[in-house]
N, CA and C atoms as a LAMMPS dump frame, in Angstrom:
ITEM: TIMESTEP
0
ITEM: NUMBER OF ATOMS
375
ITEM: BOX BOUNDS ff ff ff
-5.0000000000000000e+02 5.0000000000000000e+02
-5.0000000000000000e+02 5.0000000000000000e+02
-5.0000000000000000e+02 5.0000000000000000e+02
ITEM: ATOMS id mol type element x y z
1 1 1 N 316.923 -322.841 422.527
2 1 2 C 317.899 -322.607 423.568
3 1 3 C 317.788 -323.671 424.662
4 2 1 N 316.766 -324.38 424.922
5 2 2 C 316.128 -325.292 426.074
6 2 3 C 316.764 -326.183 425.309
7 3 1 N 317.115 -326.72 424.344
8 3 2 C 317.76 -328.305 423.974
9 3 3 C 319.193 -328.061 423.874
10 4 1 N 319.709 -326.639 423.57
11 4 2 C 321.272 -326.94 423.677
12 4 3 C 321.72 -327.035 425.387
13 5 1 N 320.824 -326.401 426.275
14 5 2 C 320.738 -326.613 427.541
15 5 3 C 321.064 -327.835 428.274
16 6 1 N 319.698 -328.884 427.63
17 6 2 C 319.467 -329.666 427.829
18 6 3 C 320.207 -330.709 427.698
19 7 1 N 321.003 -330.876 425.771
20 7 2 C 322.345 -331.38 425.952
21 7 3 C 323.677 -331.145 426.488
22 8 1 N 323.653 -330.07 427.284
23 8 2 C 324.685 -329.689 428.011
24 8 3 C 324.929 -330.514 428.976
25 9 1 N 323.911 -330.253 429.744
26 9 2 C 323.61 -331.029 431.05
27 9 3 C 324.034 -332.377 430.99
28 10 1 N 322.938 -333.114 429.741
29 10 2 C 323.05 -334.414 429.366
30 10 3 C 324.74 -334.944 428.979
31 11 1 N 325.443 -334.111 428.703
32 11 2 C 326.866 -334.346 428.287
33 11 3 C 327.46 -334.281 429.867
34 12 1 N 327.365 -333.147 430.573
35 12 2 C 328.07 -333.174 432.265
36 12 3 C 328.029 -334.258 432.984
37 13 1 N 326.637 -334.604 432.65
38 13 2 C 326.511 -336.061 433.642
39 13 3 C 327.033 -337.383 432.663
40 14 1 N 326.834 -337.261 431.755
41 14 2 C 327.841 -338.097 431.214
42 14 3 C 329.218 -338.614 431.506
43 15 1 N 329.618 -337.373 431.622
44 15 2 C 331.44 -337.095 431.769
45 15 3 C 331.215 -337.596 433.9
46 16 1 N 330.447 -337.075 433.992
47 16 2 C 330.494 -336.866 435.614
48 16 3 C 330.366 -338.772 435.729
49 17 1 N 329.425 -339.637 435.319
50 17 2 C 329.494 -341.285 435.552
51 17 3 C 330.847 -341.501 434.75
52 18 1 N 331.118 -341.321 433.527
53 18 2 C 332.438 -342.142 433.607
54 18 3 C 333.674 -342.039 434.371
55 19 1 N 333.63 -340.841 435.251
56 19 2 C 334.522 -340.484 436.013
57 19 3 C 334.384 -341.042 437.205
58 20 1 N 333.286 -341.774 437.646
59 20 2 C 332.597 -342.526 438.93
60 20 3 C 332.899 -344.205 438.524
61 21 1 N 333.034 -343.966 436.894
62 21 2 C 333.213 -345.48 436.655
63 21 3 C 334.872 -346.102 436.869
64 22 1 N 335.316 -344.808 436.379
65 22 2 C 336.831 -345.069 436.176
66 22 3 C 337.206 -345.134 437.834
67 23 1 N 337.158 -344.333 438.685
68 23 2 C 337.448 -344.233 439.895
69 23 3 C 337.006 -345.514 440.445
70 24 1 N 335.678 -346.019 440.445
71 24 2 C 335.643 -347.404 441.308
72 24 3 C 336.279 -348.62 440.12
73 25 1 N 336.377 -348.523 438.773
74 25 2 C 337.249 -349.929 438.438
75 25 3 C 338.471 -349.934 438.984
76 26 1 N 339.332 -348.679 438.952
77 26 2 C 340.499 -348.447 440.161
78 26 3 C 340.691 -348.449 440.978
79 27 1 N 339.373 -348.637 442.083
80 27 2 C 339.306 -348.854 443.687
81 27 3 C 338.978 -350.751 443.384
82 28 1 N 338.377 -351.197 443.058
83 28 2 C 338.447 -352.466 442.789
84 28 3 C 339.387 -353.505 442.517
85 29 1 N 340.671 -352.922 441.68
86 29 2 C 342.036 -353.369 441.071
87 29 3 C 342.475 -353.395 442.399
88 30 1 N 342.434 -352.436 443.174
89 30 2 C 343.378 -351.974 444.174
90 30 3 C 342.76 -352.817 445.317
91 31 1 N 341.449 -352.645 445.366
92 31 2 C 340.892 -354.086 446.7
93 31 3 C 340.957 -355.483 446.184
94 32 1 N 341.377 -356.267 445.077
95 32 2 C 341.967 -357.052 444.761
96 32 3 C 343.519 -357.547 444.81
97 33 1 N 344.146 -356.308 445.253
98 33 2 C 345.017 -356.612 445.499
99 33 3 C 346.019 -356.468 444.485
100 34 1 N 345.412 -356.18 443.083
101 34 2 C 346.361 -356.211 441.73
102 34 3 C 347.27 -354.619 441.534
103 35 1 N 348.215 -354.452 440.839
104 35 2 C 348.933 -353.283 441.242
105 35 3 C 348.31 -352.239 440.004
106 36 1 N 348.219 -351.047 441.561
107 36 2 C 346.884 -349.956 440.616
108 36 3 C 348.518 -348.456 439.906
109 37 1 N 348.294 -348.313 438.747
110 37 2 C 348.949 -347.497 437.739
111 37 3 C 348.357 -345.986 438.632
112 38 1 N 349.681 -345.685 439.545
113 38 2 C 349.416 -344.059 440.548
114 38 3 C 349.009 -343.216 439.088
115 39 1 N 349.729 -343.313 437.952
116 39 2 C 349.695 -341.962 437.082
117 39 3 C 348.069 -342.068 436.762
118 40 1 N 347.735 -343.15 436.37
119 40 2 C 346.255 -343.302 435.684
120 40 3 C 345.594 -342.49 437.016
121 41 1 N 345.309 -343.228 438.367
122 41 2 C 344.978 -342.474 439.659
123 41 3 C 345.003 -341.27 439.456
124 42 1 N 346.381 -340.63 439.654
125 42 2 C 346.514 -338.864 439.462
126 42 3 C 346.033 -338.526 438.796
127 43 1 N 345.969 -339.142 437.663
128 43 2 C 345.207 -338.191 436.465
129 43 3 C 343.964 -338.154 436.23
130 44 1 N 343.051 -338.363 437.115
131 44 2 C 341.954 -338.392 437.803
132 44 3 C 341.696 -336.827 438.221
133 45 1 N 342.766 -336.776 439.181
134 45 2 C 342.44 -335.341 439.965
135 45 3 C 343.451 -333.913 439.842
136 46 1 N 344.645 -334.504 438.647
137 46 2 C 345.118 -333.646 438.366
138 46 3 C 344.683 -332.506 436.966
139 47 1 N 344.812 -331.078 437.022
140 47 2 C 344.552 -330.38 435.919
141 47 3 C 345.234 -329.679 435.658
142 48 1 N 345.423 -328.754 434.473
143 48 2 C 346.197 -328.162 434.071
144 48 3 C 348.03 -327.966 434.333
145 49 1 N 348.347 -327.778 435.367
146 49 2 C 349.772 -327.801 435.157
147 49 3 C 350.503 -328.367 436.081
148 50 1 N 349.559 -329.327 436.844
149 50 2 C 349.672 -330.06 437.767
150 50 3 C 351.086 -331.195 437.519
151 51 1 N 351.33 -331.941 436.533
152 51 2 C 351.63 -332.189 436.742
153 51 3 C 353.263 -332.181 436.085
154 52 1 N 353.272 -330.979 435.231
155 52 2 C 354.623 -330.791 435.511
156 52 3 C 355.309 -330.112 437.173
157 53 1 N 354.061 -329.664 437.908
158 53 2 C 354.993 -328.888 438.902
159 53 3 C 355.167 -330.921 439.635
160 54 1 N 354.425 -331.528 439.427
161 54 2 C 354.951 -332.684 440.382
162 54 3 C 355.936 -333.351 439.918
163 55 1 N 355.964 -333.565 438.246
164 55 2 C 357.354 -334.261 437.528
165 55 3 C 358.862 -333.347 438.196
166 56 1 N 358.875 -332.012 438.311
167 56 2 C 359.384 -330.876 438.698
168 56 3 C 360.286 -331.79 439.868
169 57 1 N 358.968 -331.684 441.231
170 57 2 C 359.077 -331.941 442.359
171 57 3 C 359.927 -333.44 442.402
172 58 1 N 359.489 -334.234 441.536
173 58 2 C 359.737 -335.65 441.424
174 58 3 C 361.599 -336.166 441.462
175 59 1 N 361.693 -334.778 440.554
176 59 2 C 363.332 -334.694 439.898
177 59 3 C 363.895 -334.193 441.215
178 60 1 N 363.454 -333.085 441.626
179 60 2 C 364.052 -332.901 442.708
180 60 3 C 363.855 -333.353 444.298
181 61 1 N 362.95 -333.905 444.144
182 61 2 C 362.844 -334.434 446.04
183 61 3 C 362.092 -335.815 445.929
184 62 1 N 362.877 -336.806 445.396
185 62 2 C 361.979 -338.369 444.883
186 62 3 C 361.539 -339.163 445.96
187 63 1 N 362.3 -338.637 447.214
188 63 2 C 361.814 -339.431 448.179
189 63 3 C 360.416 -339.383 448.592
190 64 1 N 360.397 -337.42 448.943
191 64 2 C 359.414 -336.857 449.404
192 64 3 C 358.498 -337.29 448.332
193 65 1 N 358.267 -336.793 447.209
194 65 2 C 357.125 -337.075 446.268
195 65 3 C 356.785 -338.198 446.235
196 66 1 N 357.275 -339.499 446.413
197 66 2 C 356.842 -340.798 445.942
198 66 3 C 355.864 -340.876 447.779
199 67 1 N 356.512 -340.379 448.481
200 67 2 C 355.155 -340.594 449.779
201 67 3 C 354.206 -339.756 449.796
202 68 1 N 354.207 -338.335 448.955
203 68 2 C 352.662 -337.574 448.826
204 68 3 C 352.268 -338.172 447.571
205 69 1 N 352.778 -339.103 446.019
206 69 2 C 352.262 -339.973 445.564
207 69 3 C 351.578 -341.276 446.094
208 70 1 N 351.783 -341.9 446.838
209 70 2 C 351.092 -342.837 447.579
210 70 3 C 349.645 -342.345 448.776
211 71 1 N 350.107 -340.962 449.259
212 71 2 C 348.931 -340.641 449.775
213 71 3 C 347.788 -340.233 449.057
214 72 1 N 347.958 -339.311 448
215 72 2 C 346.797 -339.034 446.863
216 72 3 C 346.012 -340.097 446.219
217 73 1 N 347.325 -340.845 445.98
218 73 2 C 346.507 -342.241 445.331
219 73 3 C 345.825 -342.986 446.248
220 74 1 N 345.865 -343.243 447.831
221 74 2 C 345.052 -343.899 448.697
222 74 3 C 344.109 -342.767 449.239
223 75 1 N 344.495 -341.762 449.032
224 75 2 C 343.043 -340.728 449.227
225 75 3 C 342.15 -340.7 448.199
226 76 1 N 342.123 -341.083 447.013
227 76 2 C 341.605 -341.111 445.734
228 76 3 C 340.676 -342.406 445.864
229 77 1 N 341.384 -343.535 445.751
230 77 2 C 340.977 -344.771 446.04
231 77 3 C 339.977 -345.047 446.969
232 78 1 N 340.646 -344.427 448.134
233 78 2 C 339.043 -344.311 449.223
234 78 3 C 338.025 -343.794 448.997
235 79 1 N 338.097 -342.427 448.023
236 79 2 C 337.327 -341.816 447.351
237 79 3 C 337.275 -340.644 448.786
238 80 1 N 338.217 -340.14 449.462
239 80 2 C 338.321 -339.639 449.992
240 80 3 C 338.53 -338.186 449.485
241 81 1 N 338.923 -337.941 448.249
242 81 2 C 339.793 -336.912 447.522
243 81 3 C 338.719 -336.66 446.396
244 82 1 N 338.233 -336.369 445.96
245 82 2 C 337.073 -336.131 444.947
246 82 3 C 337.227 -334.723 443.93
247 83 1 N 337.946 -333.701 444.232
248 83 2 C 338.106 -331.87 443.917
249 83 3 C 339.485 -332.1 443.312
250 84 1 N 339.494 -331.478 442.188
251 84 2 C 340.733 -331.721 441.227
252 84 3 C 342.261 -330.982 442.203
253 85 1 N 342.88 -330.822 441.489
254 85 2 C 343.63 -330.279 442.185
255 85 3 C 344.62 -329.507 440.662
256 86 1 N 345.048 -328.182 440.734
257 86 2 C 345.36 -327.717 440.146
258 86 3 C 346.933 -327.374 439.937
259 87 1 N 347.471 -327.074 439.329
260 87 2 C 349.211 -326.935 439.306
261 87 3 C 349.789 -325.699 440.225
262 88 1 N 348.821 -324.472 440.448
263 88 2 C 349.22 -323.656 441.576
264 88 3 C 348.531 -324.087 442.561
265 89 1 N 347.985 -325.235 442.985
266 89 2 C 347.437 -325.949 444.523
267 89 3 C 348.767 -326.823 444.947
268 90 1 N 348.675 -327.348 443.853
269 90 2 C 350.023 -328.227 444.168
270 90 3 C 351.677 -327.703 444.28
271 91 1 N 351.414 -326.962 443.578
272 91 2 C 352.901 -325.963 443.835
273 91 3 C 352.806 -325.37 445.231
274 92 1 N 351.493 -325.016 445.889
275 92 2 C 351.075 -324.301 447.171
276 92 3 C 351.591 -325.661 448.403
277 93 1 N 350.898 -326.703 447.937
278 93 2 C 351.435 -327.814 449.124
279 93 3 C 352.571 -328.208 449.319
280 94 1 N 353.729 -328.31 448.035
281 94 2 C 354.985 -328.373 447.901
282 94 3 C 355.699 -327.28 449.073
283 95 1 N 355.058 -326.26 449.164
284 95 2 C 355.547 -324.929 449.688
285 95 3 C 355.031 -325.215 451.566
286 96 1 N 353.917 -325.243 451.801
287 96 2 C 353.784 -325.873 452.601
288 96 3 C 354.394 -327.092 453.478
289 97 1 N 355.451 -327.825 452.242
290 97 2 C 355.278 -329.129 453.023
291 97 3 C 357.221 -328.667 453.3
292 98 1 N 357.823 -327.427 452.727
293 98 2 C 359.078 -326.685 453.047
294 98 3 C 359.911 -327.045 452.026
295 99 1 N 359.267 -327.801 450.364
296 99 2 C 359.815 -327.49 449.863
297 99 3 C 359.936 -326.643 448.681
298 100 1 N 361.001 -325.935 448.345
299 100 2 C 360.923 -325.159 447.354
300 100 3 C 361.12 -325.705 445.995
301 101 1 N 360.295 -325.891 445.084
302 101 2 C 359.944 -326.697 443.901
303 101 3 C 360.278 -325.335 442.735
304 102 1 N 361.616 -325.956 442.331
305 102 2 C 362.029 -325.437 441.12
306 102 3 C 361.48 -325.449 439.613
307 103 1 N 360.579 -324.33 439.236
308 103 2 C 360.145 -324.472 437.983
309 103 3 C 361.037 -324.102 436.691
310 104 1 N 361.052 -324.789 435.717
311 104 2 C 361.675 -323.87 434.339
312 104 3 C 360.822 -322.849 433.849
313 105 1 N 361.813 -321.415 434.179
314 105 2 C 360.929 -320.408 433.237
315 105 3 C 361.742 -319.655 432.434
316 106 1 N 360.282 -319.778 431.192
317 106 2 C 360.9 -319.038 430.414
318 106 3 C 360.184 -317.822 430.025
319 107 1 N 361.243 -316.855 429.287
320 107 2 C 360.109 -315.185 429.048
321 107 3 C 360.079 -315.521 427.839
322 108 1 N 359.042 -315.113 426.959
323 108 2 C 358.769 -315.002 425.635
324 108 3 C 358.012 -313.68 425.145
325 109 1 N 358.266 -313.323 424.368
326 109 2 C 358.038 -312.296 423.746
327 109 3 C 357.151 -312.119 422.34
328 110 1 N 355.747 -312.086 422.424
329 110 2 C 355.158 -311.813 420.694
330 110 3 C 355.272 -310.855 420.176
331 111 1 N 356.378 -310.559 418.678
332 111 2 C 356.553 -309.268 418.241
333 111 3 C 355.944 -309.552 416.553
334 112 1 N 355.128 -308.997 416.413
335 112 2 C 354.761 -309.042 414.731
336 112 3 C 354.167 -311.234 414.559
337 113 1 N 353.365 -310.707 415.54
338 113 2 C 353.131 -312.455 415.301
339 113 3 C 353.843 -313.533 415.409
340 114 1 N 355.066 -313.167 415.922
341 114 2 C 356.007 -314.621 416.108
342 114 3 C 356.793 -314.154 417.893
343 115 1 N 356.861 -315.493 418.14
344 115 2 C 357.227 -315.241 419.782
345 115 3 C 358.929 -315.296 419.911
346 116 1 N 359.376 -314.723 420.471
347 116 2 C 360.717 -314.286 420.828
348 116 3 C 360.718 -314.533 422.099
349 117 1 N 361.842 -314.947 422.363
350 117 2 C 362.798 -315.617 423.598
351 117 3 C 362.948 -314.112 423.887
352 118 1 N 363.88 -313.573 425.256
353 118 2 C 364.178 -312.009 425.741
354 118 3 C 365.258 -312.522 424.948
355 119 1 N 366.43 -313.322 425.084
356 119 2 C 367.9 -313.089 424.778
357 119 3 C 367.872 -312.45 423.437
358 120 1 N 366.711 -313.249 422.191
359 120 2 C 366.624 -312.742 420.729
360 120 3 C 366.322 -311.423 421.13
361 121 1 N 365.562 -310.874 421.44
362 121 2 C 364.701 -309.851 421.855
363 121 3 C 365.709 -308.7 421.931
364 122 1 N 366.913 -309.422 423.396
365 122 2 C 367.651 -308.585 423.343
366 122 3 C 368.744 -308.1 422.05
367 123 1 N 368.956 -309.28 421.468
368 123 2 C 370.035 -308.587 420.684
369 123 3 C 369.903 -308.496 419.209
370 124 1 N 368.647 -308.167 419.019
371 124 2 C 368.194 -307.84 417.952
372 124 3 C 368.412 -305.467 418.151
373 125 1 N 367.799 -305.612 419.711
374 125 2 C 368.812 -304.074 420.256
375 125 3 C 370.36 -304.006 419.795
């Protein structure tokens, strides 16, 4: 049990330096002056559904998003920003910042192992 432990650990810190590596070759590009790829940046600190609510946001308010895109990415870069940020954090700041960020939803339904839309759902009634 002490060695699957042990490679656990040994794997975290693994993942934990290349993530220290990737972040300063991208602070480096960027103190050179060469033009740093925001998505590669974001995707640094974005998780799970992050970033459809920002593609979301993107479609609908391009102005606004492309200036909280430029701030993440120079908060990142500074290494100011370090804590992921999640798709209901970011849907939370959208809300915060007054706007209302339109998601697509859909209902689905699992009946007998296969997923159903409501409309099938319904008119199968």
């Amino acid at each position: 049990m002490a060695d699957t432990e042990l490679e656990l650990l040994r794997r975290r810190k693994l993942v934990e330096m290349q993530k220290r590596a990737l972040a300063q070759k991208t602070r480096k590009e960027a103190q050179k002056g060469e033009a740093v790829d925001a998505k590669r940046v974001l995707d640094q600190i974005f998780t799970g559904r992050a970033w459809e609510v920002f593609n979301a946001a993107q479609d609908q308010y391009p102005q606004v998003t492309e200036r909280v895109e430029e701030a993440l990415v120079r908060l990142v870069l500074e290494g100011r920003m370090r804590e992921k940020i999640s798709g209901e954090e970011l849907f939370a700041f959208f809300r915060q910042l007054g706007l209302r960020v339109r998601l697509e939803t859909r209902i689905r339904v699992m009946e007998h192992g296969k997923l159903k839309t409501l409309a099938e759902k319904m008119k199968e009634r």
